[in-house]
C-alpha angles and dihedrals in degrees: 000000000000118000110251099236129210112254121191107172090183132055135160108250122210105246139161140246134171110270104221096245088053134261120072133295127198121226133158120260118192112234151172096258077224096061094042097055085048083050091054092247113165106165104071129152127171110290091218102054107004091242123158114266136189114221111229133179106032093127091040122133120300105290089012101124119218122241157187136239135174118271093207122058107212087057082064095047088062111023115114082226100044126114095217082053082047104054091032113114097180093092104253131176122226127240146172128277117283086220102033118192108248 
């Protein structure tokens, strides 16, 4: 029997603007994980509690999409987008990440 995985086809990605009073500043952009890999993003983290994510499948089989999934589990267990709140049936609230990626 096949593990059920975690798939989380959206993420923010770190980027950079011009702050007005010059230089760079970095802020969080949502995006398809598969539009950011073509854009060359490397810093992502989950866009509903800011948890730390490993990026999977993006050298997966021709119209296979890549993905994301928590790498703590406990991020997944309360996360509004994870599949372990999800599945959950004991009522649980969702909340952000306890190590939040900043």
């Amino acid at each position: 029997m096949a593990v059920e995985r975690e798939k989380i086809y959206e993420c923010e990605v770190k980027r950079r603007r011009v702050k007005t009073g010059g230089g760079y500043e970095p802020f969080w952009k949502i995006k398809n994980v598969a539009i950011a890999l073509a854009d060359s993003d490397t810093e992502f983290r989950c866009k509903d509690c800011f948890g730390e994510v490993k990026l999977l499948g993006k050298n997966n089989k021709a119209g296979a999409p890549a993905y994301v999934e928590h790498k703590v589990p406990a991020d997944s267990e309360y996360c509004s987008g994870g599949m372990l709140f999800l599945k959950a049936t004991d009522g649980r609230v969702a909340k952000l990440s306890e190590h939040p990626v900043a």
